[in-house]
Backbone as numpy.savetxt, mean C-alpha at the origin, in Angstrom:
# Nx Ny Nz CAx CAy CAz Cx Cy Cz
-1.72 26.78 -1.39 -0.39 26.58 -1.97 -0.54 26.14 -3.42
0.20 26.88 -4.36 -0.05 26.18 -5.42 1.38 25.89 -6.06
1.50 25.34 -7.13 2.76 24.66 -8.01 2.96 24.88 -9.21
2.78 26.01 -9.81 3.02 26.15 -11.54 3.51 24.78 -12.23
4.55 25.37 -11.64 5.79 24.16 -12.45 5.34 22.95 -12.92
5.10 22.09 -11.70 4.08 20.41 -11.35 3.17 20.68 -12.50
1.96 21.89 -12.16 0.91 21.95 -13.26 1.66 21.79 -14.34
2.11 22.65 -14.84 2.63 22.41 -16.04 3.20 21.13 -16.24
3.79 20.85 -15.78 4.74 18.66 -15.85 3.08 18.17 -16.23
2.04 18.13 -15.19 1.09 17.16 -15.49 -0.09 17.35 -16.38
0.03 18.86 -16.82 -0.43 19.24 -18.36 0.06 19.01 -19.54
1.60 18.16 -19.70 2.34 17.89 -20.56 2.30 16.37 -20.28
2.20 15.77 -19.66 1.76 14.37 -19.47 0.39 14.16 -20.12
-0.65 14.65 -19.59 -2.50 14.99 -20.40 -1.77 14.91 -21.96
-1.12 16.15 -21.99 -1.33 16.17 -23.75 -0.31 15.24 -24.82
0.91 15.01 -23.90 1.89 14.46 -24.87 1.97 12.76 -24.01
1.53 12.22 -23.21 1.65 10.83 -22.18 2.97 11.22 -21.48
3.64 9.68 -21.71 5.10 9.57 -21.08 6.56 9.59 -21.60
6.14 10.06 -22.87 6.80 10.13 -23.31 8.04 11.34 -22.69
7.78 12.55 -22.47 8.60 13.75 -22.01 9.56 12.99 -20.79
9.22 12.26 -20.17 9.32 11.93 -18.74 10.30 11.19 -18.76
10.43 10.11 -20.05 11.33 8.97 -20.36 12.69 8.90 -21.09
12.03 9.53 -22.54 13.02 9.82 -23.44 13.33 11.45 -23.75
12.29 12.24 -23.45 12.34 13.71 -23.48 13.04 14.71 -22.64
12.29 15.95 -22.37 13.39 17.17 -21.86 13.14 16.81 -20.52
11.40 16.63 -19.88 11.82 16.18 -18.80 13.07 15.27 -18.05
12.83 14.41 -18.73 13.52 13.18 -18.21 15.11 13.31 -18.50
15.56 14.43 -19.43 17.18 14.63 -19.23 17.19 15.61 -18.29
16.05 16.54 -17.82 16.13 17.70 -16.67 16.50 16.50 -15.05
15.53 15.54 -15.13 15.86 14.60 -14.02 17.82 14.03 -13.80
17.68 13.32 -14.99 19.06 13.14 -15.39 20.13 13.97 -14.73
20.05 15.14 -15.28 21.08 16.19 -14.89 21.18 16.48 -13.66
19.85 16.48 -12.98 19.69 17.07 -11.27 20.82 15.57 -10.70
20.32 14.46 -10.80 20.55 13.20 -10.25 22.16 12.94 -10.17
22.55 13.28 -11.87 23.83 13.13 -11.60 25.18 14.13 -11.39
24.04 15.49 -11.25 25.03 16.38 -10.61 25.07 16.18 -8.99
24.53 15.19 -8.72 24.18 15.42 -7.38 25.51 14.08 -7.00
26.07 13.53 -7.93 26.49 11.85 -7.63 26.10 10.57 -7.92
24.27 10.97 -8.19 23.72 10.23 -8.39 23.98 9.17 -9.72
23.07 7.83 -9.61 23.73 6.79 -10.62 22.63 6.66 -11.91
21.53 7.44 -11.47 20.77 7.43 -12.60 20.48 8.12 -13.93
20.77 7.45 -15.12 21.29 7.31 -16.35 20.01 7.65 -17.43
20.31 8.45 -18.78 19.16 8.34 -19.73 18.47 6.65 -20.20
19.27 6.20 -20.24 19.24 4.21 -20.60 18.46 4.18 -19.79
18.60 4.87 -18.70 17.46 3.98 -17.19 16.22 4.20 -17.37
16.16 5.34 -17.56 14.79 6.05 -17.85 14.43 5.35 -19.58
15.19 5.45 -20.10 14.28 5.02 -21.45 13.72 3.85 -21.52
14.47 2.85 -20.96 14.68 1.25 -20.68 13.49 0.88 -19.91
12.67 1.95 -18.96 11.25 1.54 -17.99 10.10 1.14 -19.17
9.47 -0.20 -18.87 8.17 -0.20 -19.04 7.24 -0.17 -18.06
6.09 0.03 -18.40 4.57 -0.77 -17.76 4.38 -1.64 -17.80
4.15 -2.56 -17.10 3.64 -4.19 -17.56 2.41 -4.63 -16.92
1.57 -5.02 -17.38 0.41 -5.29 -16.95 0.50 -6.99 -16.67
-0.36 -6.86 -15.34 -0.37 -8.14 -14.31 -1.47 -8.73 -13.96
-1.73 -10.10 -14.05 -2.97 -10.26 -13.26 -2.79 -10.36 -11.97
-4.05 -9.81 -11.32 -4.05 -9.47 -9.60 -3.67 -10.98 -8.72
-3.35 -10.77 -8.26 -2.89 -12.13 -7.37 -4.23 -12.47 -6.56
-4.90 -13.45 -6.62 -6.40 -13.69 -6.17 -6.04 -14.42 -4.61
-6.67 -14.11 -3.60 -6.59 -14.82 -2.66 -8.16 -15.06 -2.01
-8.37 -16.82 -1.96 -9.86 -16.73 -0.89 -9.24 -16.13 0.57
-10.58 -15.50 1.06 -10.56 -15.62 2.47 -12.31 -15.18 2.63
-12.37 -16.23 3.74 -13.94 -16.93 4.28 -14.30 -16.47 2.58
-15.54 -16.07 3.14 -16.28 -16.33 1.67 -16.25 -15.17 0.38
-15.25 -14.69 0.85 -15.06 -13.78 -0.88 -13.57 -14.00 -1.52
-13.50 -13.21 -2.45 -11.72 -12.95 -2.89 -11.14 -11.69 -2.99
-9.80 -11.77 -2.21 -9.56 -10.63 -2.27 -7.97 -10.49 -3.19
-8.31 -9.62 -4.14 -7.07 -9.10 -5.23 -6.84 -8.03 -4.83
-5.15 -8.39 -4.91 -3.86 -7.95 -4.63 -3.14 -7.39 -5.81
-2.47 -6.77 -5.57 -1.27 -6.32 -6.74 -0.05 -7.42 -6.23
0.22 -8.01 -7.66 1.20 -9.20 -7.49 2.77 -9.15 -7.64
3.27 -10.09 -7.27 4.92 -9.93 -7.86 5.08 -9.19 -9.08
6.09 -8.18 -9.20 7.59 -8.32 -8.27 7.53 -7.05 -6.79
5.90 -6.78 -6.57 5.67 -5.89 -5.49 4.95 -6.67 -4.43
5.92 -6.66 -3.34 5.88 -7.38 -1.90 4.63 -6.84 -1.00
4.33 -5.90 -0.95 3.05 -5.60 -0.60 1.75 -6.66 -0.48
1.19 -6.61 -1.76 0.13 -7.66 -2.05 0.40 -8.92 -1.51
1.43 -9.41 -1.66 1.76 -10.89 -1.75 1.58 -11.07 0.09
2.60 -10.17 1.01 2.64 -10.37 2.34 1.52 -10.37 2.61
0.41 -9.09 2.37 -0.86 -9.07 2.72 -1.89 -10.45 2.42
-1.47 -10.96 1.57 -2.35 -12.12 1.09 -1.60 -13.74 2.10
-0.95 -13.52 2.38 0.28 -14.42 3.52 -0.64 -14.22 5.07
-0.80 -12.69 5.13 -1.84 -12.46 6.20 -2.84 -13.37 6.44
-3.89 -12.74 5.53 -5.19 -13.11 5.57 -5.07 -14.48 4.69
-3.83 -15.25 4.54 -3.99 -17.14 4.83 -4.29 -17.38 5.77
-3.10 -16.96 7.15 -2.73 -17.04 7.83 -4.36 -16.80 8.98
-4.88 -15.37 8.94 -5.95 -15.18 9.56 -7.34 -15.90 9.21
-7.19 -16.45 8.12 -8.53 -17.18 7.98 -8.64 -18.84 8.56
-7.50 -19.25 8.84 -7.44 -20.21 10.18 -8.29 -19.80 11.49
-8.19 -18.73 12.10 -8.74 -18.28 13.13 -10.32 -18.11 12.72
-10.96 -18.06 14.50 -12.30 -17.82 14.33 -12.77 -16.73 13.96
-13.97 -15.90 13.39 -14.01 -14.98 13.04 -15.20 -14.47 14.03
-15.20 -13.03 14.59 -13.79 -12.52 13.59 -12.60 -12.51 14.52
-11.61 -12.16 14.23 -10.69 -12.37 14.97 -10.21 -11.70 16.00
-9.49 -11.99 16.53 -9.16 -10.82 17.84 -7.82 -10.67 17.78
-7.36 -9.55 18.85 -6.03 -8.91 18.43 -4.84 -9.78 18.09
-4.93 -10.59 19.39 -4.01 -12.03 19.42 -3.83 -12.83 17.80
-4.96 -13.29 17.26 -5.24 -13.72 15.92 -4.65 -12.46 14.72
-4.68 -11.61 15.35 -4.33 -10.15 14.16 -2.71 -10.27 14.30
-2.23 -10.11 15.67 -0.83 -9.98 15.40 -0.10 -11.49 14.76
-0.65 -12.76 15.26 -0.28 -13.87 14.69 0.25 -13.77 13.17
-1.19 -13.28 12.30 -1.02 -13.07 10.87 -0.13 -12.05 10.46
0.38 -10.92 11.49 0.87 -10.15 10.85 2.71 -10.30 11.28
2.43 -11.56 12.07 3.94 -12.56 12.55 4.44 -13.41 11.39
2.98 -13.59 10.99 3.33 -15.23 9.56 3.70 -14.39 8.44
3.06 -13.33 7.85 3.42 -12.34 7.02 5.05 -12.08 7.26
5.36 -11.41 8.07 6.85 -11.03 8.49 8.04 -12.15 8.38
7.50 -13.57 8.94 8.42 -14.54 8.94 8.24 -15.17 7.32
7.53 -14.61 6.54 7.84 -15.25 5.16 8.88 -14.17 4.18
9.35 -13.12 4.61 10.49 -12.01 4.05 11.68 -12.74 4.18
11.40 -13.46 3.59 13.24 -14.66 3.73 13.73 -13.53 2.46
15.32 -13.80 2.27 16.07 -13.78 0.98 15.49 -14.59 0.31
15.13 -15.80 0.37 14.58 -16.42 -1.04 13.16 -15.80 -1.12
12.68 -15.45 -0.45 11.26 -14.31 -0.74 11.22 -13.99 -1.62
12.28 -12.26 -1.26 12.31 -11.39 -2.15 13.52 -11.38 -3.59
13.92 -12.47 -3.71 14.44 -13.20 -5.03 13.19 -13.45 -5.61
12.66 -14.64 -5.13 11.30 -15.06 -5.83 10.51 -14.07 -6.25
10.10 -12.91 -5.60 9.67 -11.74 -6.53 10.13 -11.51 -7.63
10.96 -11.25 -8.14 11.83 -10.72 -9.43 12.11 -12.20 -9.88
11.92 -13.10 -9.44 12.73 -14.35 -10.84 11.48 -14.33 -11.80
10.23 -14.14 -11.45 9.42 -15.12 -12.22 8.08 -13.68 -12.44
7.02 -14.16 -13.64 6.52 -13.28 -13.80 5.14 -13.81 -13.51
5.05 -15.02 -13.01 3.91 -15.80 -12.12 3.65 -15.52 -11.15
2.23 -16.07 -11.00 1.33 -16.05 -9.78 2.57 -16.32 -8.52
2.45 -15.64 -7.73 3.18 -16.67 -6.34 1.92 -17.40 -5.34
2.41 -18.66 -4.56 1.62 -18.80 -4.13 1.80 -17.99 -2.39
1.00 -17.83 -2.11 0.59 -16.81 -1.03 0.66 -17.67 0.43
0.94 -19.13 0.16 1.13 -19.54 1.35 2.50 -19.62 1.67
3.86 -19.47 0.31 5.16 -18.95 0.66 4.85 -17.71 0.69
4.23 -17.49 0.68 4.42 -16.25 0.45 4.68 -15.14 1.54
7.75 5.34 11.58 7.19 6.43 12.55 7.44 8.45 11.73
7.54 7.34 10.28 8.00 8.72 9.61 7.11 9.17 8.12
6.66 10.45 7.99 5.99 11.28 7.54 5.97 11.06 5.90
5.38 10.26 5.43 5.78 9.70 4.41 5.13 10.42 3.15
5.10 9.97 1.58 4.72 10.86 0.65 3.87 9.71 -0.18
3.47 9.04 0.16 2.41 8.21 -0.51 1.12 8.54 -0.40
0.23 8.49 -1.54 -1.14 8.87 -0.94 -1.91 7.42 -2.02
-3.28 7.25 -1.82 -4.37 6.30 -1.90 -5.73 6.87 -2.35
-5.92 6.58 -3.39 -7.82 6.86 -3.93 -8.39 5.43 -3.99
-9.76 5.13 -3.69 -10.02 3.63 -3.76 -11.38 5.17 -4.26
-12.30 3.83 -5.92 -13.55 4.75 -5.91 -13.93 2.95 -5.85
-15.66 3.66 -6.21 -16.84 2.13 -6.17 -17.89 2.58 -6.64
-18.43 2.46 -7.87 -20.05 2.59 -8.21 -21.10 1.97 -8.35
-21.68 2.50 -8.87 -23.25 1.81 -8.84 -23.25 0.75 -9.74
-22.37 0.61 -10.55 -22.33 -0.17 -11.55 -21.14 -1.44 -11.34
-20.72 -1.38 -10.46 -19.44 -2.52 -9.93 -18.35 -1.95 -10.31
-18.13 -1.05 -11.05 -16.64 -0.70 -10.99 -15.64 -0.35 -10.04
-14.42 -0.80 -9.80 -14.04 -0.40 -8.85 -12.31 -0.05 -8.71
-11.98 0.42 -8.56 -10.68 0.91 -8.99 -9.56 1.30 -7.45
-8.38 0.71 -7.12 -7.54 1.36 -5.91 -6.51 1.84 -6.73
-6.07 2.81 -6.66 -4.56 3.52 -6.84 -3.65 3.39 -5.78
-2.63 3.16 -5.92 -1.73 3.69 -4.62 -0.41 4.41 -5.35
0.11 5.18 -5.17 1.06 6.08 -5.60 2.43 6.75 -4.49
4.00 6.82 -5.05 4.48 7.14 -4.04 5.72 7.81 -4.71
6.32 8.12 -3.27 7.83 8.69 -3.78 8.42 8.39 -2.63
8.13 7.64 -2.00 8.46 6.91 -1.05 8.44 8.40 0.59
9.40 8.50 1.05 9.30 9.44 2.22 9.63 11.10 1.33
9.79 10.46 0.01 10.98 12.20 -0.98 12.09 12.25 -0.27
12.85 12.63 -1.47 14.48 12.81 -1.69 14.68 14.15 -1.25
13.44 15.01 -0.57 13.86 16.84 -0.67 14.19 17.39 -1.67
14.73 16.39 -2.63 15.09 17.23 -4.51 13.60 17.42 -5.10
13.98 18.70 -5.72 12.65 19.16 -6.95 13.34 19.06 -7.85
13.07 18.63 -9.19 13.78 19.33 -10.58 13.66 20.84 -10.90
14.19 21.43 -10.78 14.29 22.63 -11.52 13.58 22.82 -12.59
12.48 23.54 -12.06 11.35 23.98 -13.74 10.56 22.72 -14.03
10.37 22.07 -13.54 9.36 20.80 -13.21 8.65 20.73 -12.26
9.01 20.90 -10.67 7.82 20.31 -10.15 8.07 19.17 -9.02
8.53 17.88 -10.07 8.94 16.83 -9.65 9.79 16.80 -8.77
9.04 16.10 -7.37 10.23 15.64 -6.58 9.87 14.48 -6.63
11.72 13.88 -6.41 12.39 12.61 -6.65 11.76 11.76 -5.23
12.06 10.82 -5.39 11.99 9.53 -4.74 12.90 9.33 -3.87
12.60 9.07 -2.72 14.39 8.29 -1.90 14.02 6.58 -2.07
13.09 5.85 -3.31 12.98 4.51 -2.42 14.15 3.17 -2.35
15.40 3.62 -2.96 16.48 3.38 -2.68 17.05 3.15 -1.09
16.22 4.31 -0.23 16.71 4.23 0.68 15.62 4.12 1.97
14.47 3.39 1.39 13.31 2.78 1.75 13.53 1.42 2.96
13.98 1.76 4.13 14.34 -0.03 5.08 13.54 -0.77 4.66
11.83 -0.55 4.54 10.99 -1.77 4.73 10.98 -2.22 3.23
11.88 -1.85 2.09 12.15 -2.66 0.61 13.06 -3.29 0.75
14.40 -2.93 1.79 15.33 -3.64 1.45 15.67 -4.17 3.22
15.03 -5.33 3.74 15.32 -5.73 4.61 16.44 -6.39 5.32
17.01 -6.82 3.88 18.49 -7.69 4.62 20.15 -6.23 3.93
19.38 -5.07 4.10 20.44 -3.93 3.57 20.42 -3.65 2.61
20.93 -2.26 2.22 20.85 -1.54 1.19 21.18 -1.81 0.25
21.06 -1.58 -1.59 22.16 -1.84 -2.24 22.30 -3.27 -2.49
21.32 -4.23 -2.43 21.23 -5.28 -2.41 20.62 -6.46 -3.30
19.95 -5.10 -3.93 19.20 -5.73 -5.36 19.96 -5.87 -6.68
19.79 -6.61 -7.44 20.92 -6.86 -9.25 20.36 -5.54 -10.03
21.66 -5.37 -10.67 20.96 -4.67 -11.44 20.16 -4.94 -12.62
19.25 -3.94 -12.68 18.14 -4.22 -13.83 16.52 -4.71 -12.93
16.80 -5.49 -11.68 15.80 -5.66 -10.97 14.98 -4.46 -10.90
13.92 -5.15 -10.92 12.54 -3.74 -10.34 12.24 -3.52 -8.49
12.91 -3.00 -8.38 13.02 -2.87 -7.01 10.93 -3.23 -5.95
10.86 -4.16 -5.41 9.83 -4.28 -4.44 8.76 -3.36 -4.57
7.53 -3.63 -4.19 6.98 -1.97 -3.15 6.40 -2.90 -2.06
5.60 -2.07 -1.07 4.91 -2.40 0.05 3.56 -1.55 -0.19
3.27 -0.88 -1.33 2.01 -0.55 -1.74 1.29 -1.86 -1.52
0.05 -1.86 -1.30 -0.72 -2.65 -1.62 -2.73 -2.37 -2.07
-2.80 -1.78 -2.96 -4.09 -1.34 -3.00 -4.91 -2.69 -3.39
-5.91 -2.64 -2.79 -6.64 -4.00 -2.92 -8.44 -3.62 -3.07
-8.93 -5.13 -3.36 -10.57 -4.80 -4.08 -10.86 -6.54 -3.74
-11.93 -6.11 -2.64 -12.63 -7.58 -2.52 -13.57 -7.57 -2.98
-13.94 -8.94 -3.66 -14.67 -9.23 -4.59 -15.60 -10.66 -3.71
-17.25 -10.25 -3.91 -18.00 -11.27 -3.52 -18.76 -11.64 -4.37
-18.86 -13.36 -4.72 -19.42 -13.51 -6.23 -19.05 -12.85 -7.27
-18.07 -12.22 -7.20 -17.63 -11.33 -8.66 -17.73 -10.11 -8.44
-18.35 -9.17 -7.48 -18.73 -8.39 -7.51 -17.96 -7.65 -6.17
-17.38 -6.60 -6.59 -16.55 -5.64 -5.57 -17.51 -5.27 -4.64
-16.72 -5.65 -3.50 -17.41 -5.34 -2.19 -16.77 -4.10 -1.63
-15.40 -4.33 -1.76 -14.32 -3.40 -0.60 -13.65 -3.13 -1.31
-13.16 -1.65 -1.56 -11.74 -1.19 -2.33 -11.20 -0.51 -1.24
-9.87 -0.66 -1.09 -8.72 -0.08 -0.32 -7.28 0.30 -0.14
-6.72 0.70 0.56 -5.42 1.12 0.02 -4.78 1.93 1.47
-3.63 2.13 1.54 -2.99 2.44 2.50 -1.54 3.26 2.27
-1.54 4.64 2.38 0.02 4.82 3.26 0.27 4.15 4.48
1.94 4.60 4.31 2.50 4.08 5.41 3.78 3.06 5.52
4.52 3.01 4.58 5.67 2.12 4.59 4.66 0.53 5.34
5.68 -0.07 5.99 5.43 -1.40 6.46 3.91 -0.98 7.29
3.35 -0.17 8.19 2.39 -0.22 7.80 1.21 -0.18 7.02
1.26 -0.28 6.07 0.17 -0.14 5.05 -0.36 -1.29 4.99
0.49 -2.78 5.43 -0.28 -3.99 4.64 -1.29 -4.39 6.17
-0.21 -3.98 7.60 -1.67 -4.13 8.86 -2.57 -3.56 8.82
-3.04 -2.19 8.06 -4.01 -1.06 8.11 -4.83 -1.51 7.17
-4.34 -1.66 6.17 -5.50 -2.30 5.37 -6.04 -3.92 5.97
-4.88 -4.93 6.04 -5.63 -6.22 6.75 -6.83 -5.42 7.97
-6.88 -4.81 8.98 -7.45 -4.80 9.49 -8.65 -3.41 8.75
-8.57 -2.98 8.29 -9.89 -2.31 7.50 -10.78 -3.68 6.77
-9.82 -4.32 6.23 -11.02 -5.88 6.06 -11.84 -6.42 6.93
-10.69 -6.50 7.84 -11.43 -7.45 8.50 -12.84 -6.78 9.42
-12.41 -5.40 9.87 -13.64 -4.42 10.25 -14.62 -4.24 9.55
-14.50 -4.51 8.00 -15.62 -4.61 7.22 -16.61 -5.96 6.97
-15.92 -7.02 6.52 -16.27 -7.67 6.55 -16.34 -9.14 7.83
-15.74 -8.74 8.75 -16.34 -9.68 9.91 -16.87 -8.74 11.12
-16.46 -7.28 10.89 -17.63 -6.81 12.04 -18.53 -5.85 11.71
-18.53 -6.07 10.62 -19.96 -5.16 9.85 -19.71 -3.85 10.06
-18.61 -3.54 10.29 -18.65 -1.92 10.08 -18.63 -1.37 8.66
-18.95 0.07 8.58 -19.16 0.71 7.67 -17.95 1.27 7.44
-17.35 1.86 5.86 -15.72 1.32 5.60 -15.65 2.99 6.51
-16.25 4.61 6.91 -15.46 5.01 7.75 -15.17 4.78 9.38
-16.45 3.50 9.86 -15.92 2.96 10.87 -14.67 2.19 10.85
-14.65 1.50 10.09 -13.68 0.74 9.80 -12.66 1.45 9.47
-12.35 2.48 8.90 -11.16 3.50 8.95 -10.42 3.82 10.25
-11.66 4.49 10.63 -11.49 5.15 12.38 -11.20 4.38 13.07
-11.60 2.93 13.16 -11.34 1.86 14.57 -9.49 2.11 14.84
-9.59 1.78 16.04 -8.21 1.71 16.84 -7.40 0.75 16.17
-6.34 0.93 15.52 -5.19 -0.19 14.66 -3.96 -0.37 16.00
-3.47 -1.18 15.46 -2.16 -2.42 16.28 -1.52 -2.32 15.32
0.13 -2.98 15.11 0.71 -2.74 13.94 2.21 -3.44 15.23
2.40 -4.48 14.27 3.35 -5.33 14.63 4.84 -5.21 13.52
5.83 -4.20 14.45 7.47 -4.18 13.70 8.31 -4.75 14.07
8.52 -5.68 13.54 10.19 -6.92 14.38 9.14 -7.16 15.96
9.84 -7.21 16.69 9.32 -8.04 17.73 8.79 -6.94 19.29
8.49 -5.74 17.81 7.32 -5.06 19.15 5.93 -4.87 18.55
4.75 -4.41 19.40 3.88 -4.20 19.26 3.42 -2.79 19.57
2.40 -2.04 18.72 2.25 -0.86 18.87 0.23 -0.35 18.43
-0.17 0.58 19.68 -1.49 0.25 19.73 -1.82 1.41 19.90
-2.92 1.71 19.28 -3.60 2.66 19.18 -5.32 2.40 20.62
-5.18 4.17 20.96 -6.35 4.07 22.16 -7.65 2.90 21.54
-7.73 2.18 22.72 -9.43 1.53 22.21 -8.69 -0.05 22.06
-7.68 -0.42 21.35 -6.54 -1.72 21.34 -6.69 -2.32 22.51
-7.25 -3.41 22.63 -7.32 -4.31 23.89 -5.67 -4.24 24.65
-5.24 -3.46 24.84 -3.48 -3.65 25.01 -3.38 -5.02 26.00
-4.43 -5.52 26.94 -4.44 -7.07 28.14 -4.18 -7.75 26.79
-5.24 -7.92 25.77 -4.42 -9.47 24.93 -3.27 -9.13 23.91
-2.74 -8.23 23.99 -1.44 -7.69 23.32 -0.16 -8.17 24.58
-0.55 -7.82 25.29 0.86 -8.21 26.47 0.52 -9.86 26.40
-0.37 -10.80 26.28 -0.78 -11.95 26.72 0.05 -12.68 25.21
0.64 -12.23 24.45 1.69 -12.01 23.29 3.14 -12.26 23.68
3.33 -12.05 24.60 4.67 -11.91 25.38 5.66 -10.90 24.68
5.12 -9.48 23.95 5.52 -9.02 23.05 5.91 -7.37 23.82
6.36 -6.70 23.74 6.54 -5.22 24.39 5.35 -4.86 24.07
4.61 -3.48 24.53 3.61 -3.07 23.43 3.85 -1.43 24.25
4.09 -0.53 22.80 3.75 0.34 22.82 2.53 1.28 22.86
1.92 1.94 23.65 0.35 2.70 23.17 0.67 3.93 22.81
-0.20 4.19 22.10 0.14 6.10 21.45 -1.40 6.58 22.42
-1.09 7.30 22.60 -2.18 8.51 23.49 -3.10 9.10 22.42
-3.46 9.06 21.13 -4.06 9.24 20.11 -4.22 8.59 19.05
-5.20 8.41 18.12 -4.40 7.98 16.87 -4.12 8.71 16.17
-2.70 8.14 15.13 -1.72 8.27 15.21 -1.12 7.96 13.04
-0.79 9.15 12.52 -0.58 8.77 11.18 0.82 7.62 11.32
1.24 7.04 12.20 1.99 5.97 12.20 1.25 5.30 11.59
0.06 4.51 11.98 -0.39 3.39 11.90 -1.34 3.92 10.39
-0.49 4.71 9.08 -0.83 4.56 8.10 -2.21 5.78 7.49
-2.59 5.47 6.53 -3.33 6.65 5.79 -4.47 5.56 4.90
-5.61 5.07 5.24 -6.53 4.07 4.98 -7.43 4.44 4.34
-7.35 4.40 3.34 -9.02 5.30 2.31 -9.40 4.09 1.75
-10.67 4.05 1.64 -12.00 2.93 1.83 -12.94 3.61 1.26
-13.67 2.28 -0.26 -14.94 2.34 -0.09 -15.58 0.99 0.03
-16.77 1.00 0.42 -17.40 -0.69 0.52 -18.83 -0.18 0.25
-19.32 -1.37 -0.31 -20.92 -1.72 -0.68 -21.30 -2.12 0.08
-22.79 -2.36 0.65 -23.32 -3.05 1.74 -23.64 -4.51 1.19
-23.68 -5.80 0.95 -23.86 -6.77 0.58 -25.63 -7.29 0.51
-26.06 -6.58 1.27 -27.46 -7.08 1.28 -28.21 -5.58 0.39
-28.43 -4.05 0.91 -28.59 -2.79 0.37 -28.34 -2.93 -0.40
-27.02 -2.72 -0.99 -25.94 -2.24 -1.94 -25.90 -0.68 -1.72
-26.14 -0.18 -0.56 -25.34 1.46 -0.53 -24.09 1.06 -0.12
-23.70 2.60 -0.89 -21.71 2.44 -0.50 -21.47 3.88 0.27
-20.32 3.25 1.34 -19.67 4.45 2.07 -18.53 4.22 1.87
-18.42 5.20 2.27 -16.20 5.87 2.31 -15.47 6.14 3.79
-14.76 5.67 3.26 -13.97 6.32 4.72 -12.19 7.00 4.78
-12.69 7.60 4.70 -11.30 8.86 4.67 -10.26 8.68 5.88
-9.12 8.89 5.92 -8.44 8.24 7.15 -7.71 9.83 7.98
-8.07 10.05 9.17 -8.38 11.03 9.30 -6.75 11.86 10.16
-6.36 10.47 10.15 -4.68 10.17 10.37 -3.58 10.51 9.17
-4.49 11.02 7.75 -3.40 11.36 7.08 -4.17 12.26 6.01
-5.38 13.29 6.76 -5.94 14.17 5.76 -6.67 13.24 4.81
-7.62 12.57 4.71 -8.07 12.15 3.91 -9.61 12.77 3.57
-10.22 12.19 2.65 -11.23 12.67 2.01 -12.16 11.68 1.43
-13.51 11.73 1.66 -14.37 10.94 0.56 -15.13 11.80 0.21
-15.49 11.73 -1.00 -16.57 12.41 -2.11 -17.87 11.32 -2.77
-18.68 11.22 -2.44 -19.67 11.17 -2.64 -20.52 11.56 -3.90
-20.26 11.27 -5.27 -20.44 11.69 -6.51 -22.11 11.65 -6.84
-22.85 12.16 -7.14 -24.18 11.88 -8.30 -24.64 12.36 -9.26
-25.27 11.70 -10.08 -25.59 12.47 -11.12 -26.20 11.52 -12.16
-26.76 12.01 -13.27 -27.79 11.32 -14.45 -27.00 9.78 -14.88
């Protein structure tokens, strides 16, 4: 399958940046689609976006740190609420201990939460702290410590293309797991949430684990538990991809084959099992270093087409 159009949009991005996209033809081609459609989005809107660069929200857990992408994106922050929460428990932990953290995570989404995202452009501290989606995840890692997660989205798509672009729109307006207490609920001018969370653990300074996740509200259990498979049961990051995930929504539970499902009911919680796994429980791309070696593997998530590449050279 290929895309002229797209090519062309992201050959004009290469040569000219962002500019086309913001203040240019792109970005009045968006314009026009949006508000012939009803839509509320305006040239001001688009011109008015910056970038802002953040420092990662640092969280210990046992003996490394793991950075997060920070406020005003809910992602990082819940995930780091997690693994507070899980590093109480013995390690490594067991399912019971997994859904706990991913209970303490959930019960910190107050309204004053997700206010506190958008008031402030600070650290937060981290102790307040089933559908086919269009997000995808690159995590790389080299020989040299660099280490880089992307996460990227358009949330589930709007079904709109622009005409002679390429670009399809976003629905994350109409995203449940951004806007939990209802739609339409944010001020204007706010930067609306994400639940991205691409993350990079760091031991002694030095990147151990890069990761990242599709998956709406699952993305922040899929990755917590790709950690914790890495670093408390020594798997290798595509074991740790592949292992059987759990994934706790409001007050059910949902398990993938291999899921102890006896200490999931011992929860007093419903629990669903899927007969496979299952791109519900997210899209997990992983790389990790070995801490003692230093070889690195990948792990591609096989639940949402994924891929690792394996690079060498001079």
């Amino acid at each position: 399958m290929t895309d002229p159009e797209l090519a062309d949009a992201l050959d004009r991005f290469g040569a000219d940046g962002a500019a086309p996209f913001y203040t240019g033809d792109l970005a009045a081609a968006v314009v026009d689609v949006v508000r012939g459609q009803g839509g509320l989005l305006g040239a001001p809107d688009l011109a008015a976006y910056r970038v802002i660069q953040r420092a990662p929200l640092r969280v210990p857990y046992r003996d490394v740190t793991v950075c997060l992408n920070p406020p005003p994106s809910a992602g990082g922050t819940l995930l780091g609420r997690a693994l507070t929460e899980l590093g109480r428990a013995p390690a490594p932990p067991d399912a019971q201990a997994l859904v706990a953290a991913m209970a303490a995570a959930e019960r910190a989404r107050t309204p004053e939460f997700l206010v506190g995202l958008t008031d402030s452009d600070d650290a937060v501290d981290v102790a307040r702290a089933n559908r086919l989606g269009s997000t995808t995840h690159v995590s790389v890692l080299d020989a040299d410590g660099w280490a880089c997660a992307v996460t990227s989205s358009n949330g589930e798509g709007s079904g709109v293309v622009v005409p002679g672009t390429g670009i399809h729109l976003n629905n994350v307006l109409g995203e449940e797991d951004l806007s939990p207490f209802g739609f339409h609920q944010q001020r204007p001018g706010v930067r609306l949430p994400s639940m991205m969370a691409p993350t990079a653990v760091l031991r002694d300074g030095v990147a151990e684990l890069v990761a990242g996740s599709a998956g709406s509200n699952r993305i922040r259990s899929a990755v917590l538990q790709v950690i914790v498979n890495v670093l408390e049961r020594g798997m290798t990051a595509q074991e740790a991809v592949d292992a059987p995930r759990l994934h706790l929504d409001g007050d059910e539970l949902y398990a993938e084959p291999g899921v102890p499902v006896a200490e999931l009911a011992a929860t007093g919680l419903p629990v669903t099992t899927f007969r496979a796994p299952n791109l519900f429980f997210g899209g997990c791309q992983a790389v990790a270093r070995h801490p003692v070696t230093g070889a690195l593997s990948g792990g591609a998530d096989a639940r949402r087409g994924g891929a690792v590449r394996l690079a060498t050279g001079s």
